[in-house]
N, C-alpha and C positions, 0 to 999 in steps of 0.2 A: 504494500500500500504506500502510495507517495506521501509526504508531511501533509500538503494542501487537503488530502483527502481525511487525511487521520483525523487534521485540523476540523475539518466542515462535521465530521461524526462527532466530534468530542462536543462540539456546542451542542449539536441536537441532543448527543447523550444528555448531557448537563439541566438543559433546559427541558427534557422531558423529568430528570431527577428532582428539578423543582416542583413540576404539576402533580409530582406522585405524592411529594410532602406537603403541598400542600392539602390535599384529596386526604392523607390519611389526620393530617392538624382537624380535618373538618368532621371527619367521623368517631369522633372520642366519647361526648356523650350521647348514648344509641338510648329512646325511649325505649323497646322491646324488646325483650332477648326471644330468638327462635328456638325452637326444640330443634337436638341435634340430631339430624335424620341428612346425610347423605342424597338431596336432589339431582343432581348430576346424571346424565345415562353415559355406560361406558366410562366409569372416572379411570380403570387400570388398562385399559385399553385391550383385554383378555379377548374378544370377541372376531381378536385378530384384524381389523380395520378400523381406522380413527372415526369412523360414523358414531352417531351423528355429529362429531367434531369435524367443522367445515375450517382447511384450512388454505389461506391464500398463495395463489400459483401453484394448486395441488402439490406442495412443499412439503406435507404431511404425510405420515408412514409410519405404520406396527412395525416393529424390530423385536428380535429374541432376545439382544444384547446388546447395550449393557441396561437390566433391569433393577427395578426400586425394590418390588418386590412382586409376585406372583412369576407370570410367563412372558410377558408382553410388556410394551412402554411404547411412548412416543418418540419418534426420533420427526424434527424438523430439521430441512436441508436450509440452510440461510444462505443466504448469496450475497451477490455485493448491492443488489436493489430490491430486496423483498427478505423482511423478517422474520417469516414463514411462519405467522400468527393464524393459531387454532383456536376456534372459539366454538360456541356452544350458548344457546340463546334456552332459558328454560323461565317459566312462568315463578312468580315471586307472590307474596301479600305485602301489602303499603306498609309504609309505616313502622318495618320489621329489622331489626340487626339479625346481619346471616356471616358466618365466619368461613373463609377459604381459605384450604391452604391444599397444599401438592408438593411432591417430591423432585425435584429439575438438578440438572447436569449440563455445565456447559458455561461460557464467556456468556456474561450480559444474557440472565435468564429470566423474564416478566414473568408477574402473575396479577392479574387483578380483573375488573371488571369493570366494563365498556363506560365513559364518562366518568366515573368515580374513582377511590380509592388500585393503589398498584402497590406490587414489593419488586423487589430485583436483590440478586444476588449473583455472583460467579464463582462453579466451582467445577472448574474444567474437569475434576479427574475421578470426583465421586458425588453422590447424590447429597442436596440438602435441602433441605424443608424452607418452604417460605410459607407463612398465614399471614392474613390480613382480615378486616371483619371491614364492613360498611352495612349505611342501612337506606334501604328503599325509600321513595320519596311518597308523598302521599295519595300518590293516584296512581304508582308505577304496579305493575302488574307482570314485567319480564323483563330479566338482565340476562347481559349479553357475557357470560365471561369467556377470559383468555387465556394464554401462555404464548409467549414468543422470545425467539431470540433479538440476538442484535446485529444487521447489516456487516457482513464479511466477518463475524465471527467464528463460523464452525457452524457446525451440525450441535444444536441444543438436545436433551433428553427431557422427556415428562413423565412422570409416572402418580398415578394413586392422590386423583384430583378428588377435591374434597369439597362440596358446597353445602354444609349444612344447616337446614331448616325446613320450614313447611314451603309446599309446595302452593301455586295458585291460588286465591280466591279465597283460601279456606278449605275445598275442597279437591276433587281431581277433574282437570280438562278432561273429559270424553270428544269433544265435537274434531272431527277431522278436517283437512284444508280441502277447501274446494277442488276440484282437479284441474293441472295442466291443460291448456289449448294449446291447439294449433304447434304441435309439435312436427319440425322441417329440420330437414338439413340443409346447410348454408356450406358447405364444402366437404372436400377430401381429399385423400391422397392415398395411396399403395397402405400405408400402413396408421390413419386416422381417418374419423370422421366427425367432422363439427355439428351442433345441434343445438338449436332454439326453442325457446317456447314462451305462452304468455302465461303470465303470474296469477297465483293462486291464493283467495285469501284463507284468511280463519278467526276466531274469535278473541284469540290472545297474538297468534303473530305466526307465521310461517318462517323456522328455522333452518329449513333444507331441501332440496330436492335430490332426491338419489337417480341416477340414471339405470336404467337394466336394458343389458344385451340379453334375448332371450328372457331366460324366467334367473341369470347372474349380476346380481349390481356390482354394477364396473364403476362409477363415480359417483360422490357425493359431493354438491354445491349448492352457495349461498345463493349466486344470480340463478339470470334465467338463461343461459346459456353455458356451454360445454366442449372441449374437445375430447374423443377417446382414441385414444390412442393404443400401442402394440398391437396394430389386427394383421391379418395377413392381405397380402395383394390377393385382387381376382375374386374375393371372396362376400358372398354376400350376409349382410346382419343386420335386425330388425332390434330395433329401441323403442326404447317407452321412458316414462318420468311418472316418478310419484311426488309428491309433496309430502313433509313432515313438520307438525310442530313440536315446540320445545316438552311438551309430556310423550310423545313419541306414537302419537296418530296419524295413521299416513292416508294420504286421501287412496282414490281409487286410479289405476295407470290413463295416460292419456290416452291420444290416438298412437297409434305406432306407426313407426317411418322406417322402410327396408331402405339400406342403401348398400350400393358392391360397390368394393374400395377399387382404386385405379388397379391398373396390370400392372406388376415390376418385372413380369416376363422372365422367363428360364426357370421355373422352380417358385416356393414361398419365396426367396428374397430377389432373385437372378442376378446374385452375382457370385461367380468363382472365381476364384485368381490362387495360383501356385506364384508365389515373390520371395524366394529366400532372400535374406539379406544382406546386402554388399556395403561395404564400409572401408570408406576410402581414406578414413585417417590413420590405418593403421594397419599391419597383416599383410606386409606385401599385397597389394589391390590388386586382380590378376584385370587383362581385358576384358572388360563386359561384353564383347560383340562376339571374342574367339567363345567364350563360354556358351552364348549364345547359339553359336553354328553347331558346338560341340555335344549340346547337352537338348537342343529344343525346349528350353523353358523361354519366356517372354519377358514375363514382369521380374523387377528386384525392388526388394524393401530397401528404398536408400536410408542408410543410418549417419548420424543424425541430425535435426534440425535441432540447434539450441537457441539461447540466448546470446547476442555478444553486446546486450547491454540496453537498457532502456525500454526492453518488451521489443527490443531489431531481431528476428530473425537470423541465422547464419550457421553455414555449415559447420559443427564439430564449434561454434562461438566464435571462428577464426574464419573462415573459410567466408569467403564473400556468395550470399544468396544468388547471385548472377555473374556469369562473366571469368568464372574462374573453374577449375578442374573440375566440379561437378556437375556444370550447366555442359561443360565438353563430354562431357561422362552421359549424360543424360540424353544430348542430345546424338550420340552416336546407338545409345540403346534404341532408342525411337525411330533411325536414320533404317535400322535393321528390322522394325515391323514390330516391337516390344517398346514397353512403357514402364513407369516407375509409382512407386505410392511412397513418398518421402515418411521418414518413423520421426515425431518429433519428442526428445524427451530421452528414455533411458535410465539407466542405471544409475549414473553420476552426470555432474558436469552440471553447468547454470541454463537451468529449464524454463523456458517460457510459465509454463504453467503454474511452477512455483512464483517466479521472480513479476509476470505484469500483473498490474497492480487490481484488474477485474474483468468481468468477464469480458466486456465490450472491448477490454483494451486486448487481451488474449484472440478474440475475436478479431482483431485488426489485425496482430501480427500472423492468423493462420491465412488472411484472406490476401498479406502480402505474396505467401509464397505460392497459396492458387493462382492469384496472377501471373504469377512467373514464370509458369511450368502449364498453367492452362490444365490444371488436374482433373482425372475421375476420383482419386482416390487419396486421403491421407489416413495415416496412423497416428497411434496418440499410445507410446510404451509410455505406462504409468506404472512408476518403479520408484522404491527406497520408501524412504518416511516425509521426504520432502514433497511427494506426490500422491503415491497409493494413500501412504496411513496418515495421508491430511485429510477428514473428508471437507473441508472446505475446499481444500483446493482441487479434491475431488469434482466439487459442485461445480467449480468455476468452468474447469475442463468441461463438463456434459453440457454447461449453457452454452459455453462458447461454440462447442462443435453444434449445438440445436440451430443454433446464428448461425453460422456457414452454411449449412445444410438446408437452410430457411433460403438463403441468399444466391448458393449455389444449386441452379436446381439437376438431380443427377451424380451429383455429389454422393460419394459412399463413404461416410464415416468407420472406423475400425479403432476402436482399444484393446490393447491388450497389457498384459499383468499376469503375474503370478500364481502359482495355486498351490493345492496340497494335493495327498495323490487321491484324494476321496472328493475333489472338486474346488469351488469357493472357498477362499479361509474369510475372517469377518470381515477382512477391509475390500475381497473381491464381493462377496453378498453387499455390502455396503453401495460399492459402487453399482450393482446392478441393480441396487435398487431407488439410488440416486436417480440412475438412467430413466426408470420407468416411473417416478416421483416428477421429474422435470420434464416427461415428454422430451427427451432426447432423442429418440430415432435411431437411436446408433444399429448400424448396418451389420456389424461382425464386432463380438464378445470371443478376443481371442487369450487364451491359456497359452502359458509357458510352462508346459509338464516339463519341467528339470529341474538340478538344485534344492528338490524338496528334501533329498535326505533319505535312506530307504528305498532309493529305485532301483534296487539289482534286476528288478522286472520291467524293463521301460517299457516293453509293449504293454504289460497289462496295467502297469501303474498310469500310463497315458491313456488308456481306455479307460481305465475307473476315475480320473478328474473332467475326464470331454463330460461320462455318465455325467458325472455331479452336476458340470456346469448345466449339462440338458435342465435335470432335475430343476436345477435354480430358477432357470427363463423362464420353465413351465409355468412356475409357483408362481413367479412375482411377474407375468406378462401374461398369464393367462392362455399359452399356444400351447398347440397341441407335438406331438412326438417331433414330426416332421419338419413346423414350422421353427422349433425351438434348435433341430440340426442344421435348418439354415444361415443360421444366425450364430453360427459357433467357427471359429478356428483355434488353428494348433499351431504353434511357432516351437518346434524341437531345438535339441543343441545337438548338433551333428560330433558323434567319436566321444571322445573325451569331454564330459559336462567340468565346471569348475569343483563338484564333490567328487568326482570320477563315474559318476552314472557311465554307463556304456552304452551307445545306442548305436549297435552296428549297421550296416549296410541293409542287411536281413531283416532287420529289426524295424527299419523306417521306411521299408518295403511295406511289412505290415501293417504300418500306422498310415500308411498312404492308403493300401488298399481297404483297410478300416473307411479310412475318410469317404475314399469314395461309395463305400457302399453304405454307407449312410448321410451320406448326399451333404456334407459341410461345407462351407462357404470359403473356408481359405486353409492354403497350408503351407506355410515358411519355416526355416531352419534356419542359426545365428551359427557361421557366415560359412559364405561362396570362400572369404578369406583363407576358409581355414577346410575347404573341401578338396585335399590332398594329406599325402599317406604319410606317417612318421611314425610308423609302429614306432612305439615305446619313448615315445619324443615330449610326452606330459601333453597337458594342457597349454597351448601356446598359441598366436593368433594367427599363423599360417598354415597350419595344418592338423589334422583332427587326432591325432595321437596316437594312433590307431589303423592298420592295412586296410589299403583299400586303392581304388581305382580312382586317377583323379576325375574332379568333377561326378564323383558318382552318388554323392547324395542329392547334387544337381537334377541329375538326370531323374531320376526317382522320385525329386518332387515334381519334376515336367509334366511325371505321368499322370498328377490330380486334374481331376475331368468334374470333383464334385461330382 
């Protein structure tokens, strides 16, 4: 974050720190005390969906971990322009003192409710209780309450929300909201479909509307309008909306609206691409074009795009974006009939992703280098703690790639990251579920089965983390076997991994022809650099340690057809 910016948050912070104290200076002597009965629906969030908590830029999401207590908690994804404030609107009596309090995790964590009284605390690394009490005005009848974080802080937690006192009126809302009209669809695309509708009243207040594909609610929102997103191309799906108020009466579904999402042609996603990766700062960099003629593969993952300062784009941070070894690299690939998907990020070294200061700005530095290159395709290696296990900078990365992909139409986004050999560890579930929290689109969730530790089996420990990852897409995007294999790649370590994994020639034979018969989207191996023989030679960045034929892991990836 740059000073200017820190500057402009720290006043806001400040100046909302005043309105909170003075909201709680004003609620000290309360006429009534309520009976302490938990109002709230859904306060531990067990139920496995933040319904009926509506939270802005569907930035809201159940998580396993890290929890307060039971199974469940909130996880908000914060960004650099949205708080990710969930709230929850539930019927009240006048004139009544009601005390809240809830368990949160996280920089700069609210709680209070809607015009009145608020607490804040930050405790990035374990849960802490904030309470507050206020009291209803004399004619109020429903409050709106909340939790949120704070603009470019991280990913907040909530757990084990507390509102108690008596509920409406005196007694229980029965009457339900009127029902939705005129439910249409206002757009699409291969893998979303947008939706409207006219507003429904009720006798205390309309708090939600939940969206269902089929007879499965896919969205819950405060407006009258929706985008759903993760569906598959080609595919046709019929929506409806109900209304809910804050006692949790939901009216009756609207009209329903069938819409088929655009074609993305060739398969659920249609896109394949075999692009092991070439890296030309180091590993003796062999000819792109003799590999080329030699091996029949097309695409290379150019590795990588860093930072060389200021949110600038640049090869290796050094290497000039244009006009230097890699634009001549590039365009001699291309001169021969094959294309490239630049990797921007990695291991080490100064990352866009960490170092620009938001998403917009990271968004500026991805859309320099599509200029530059005229891209179908970028990657996004999110690796270390400076990127995978931030999830804020997690967030940054899935808005910024949503903006290009918004901008660029055609565009194939691609992340990839780490795993365990049973699939997702928390901070790859994190990120998938960032993804489908944000409406990212990301086009390929690729895994790096090596390095875990324990792979004397690389075929089968490579097949049990692809499983996992399936498992993962399913769960938290809702696709089915197929749709969830399109959506997956594999980036191997060719011979020698840095633990010693071995993944022989034979071996990635296997995992290739694995690939293709269950029809995944991409499959690269780190590097062409190091695709030649040095039995017994270690781990080293010219060649894979290990006998073999040169260029022969090459070759072998040529052969993914997806």
């Amino acid at each position: 974050m740059r000073i200017t910016d820190l500057g402009r948050s720290r006043r806001r912070f400040f100046a909302l720190l005043g309105t909170a104290a003075l909201a709680l200076a004003g609620a000290v002597a309360l006429p009534t005390t309520a009976q302490a009965a938990n109002i709230l629906s859904n306060p531990g969030f067990e139920s496995g969906s933040p319904s009926p908590w509506s939270c802005t830029g569907n930035l809201g999401s159940v998580v396993s971990s890290p929890v307060h207590a039971g199974s469940k908690a909130l996880a908000g994804a914060v960004s650099s322009s949205d708080n990710a404030q969930c709230s929850q609107t539930v019927p009240v009596q006048p004139n009544t003192t009601y005390g809240l309090s809830g368990w949160v995790r996280g920089n700069y964590v609210y709680l209070g409710v809607d015009g009145g009284a608020s607490t804040w605390t930050t405790s990035p690394s374990a849960y802490s209780q904030l309470s507050v009490s206020f009291t209803t005005g004399a004619s109020q009848t429903s409050a709106k309450i909340y939790v949120h974080g704070w603009y470019a802080q991280g990913t907040y937690y909530a757990d084990d929300i507390s509102l108690d006192g008596p509920g409406g009126g005196g007694g229980s809302d029965t009457q339900a909201p009127t029902t939705p009209t005129n439910l249409t669809s206002t757009g699409r695309t291969s893998s979303s479909v947008s939706l409207s509708w006219g507003a429904s009243s009720d006798n205390v207040g309309v708090s939600a509307y939940d969206v269902y594909s089929g007879s499965n609610q896919v969205l819950s929102v405060s407006g009258t309008s929706a985008t759903v997103g993760g569906l598959s191309p080609s595919t046709a799906y019929t929506f409806t909306v109900k209304a809910r108020d804050a006692a949790g009466n939901t009216s009756a579904a609207s009209n329903s609206v069938s819409v088929t999402t655009s074609a993305g042609g060739g398969g659920p996603t249609g896109f394949k691409q075999a692009a092991p990766y070439l890296y030309l700062g180091w590993g003796d960099p062999p000819s792109a074009t003799s590999v080329m003629s030699s091996t029949g593969i097309k695409w290379f993952t150019m590795a990588f795009m860093l930072d060389s300062g200021g949110c600038n784009p640049a090869w290796d941070s050094s290497r000039p974006l244009t006009g230097g070894t890699d634009q001549t690299v590039i365009n001699q690939i291309r001169s021969a009939g094959g294309d490239v998907v630049p990797s921007f990020g990695g291991w080490q070294g100064s990352k866009l992703g960490a170092n620009c200061s938001s998403a917009g700005a990271l968004a500026g530095a991805l859309q320099k280098v599509i200029d530059a290159y005229g891209l179908k395709a970028i990657d996004m290696d999110i690796e270390n703690t400076d990127e995978f296990e931030n999830e804020a900078v997690q967030a940054k990365i899935l808005t910024a790639l949503k903006t290009v992909k918004a901008n660029n139409p055609g565009l194939r986004t691609i992340v990839t990251f780490g795993t365990s050999t049973t699939g997702p560890t928390y901070y790859g579930n994190r990120l998938i579920e960032q993804a489908q929290s944000l409406n990212a689109g990301i086009d390929v969730f690729t895994i790096m089965p090596f390095d875990f530790g324990g792979g004397s089996d690389m075929y089968g420990s490579t097949v049990n983390a692809t499983e996992g990852l399936k498992a993962k897409l399913k769960s938290t995007f809702g696709w089915d076997d197929a749709t969830a294999y399109s959506h997956i790649g594999i980036s191997g370590m060719n011979g020698l991994s840095d633990q010693q994994e071995n993944t022989t020639p034979a071996i990635w034979s296997q995992i290739r022809d694995w690939a293709n018969s269950h029809h995944i989207a991409r499959l690269a191996y780190w590097a062409v650099n190091r695709d030649r023989s040095c039995p017994g030679g270690g781990v080293v960045s010219n060649c894979s340690g290990i006998s073999q034929s040169t260029w022969q892991f090459t070759s072998i990836t040529a052969g993914f057809t997806g």
